[in-house]
C-alpha positions in Angstrom: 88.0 64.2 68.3 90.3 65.4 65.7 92.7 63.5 63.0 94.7 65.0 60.9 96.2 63.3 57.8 99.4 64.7 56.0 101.5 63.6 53.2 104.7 65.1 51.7 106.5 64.1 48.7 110.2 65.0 48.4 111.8 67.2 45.4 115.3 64.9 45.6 115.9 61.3 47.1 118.4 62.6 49.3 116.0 65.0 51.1 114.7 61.8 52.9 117.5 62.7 55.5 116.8 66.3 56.4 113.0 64.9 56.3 114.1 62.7 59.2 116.0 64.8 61.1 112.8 67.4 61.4 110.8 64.7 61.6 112.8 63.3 65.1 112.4 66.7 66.4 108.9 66.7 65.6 108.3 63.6 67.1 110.0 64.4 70.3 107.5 67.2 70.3 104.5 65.5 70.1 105.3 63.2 73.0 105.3 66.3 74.9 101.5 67.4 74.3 98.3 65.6 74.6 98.2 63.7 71.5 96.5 60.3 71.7 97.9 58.5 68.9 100.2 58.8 65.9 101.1 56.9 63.0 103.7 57.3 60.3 104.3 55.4 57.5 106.4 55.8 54.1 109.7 55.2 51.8 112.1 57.5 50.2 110.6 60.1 48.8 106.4 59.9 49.8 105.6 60.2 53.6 102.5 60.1 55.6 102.0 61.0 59.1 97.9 60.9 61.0 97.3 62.1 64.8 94.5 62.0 66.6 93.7 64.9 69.3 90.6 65.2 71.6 90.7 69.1 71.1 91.4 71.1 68.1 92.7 73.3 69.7 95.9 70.9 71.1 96.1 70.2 67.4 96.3 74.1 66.4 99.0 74.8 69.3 101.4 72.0 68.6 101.0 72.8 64.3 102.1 76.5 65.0 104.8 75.9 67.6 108.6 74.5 67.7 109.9 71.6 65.3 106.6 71.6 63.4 106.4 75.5 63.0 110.1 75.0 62.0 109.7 72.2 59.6 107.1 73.9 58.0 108.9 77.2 57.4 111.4 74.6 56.0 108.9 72.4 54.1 109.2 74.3 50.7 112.7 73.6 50.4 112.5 70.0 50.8 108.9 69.3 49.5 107.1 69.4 45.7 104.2 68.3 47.4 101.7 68.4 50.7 98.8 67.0 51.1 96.7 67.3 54.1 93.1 66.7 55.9 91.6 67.3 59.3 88.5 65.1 59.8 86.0 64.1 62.9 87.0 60.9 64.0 87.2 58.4 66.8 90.2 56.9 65.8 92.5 56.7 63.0 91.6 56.0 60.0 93.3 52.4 58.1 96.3 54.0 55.5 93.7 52.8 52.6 91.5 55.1 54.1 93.7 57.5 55.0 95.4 57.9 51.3 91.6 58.4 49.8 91.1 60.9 52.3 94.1 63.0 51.5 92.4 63.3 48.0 89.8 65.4 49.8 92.2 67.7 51.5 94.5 70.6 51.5 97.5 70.6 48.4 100.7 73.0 48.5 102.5 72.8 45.4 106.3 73.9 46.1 
């Protein structure tokens, strides 16, 4: 199986709310595909967000489709900073281990 681990820092405080408008969208999304568990956690201007997916391939369709494709043609606008990491895993990793893992991972700088 497959997690992915994502963070995103906002530019502005007030970007929180166009954050959680894509991120509603988003989530409405994932409920339709075969995503076995999510997680989402932050404040203000630092958000994290993990799934875990039994293909890669699930996880590759629902990152380039609808409200995430749209968020993340969006993301520059909103965001100074993404971090993100796919790992093997079994199940989601604790947010400790989750944060130190990010570390690891992908960084767009906006």
């Amino acid at each position: 199986m497959k997690a992915t681990i994502t963070s995103i820092k906002l530019k502005k405080p007030w970007h929180f709310f166009v954050l959680s408008k894509m991120a509603l969208r988003i989530f409405k999304q994932l409920k339709t595909t075969k995503c076995k568990q999510y997680k989402s956690t932050g404040f203000w201007t630092l958000h994290y967000t993990m799934t875990l997916w039994e293909e890669e391939s699930d996880m590759k369709e629902f990152a380039k489709s609808g409200a995430h494709l749209e968020a993340m043609k969006r993301s520059s606008n909103i965001a100074s900073e993404i971090h993100t990491i796919t790992i093997n895993a079994k199940n989601l990793p604790t947010w400790k281990e989750a944060k130190l893992l990010l570390g690891k991972g992908k960084v767009l700088r906006y």
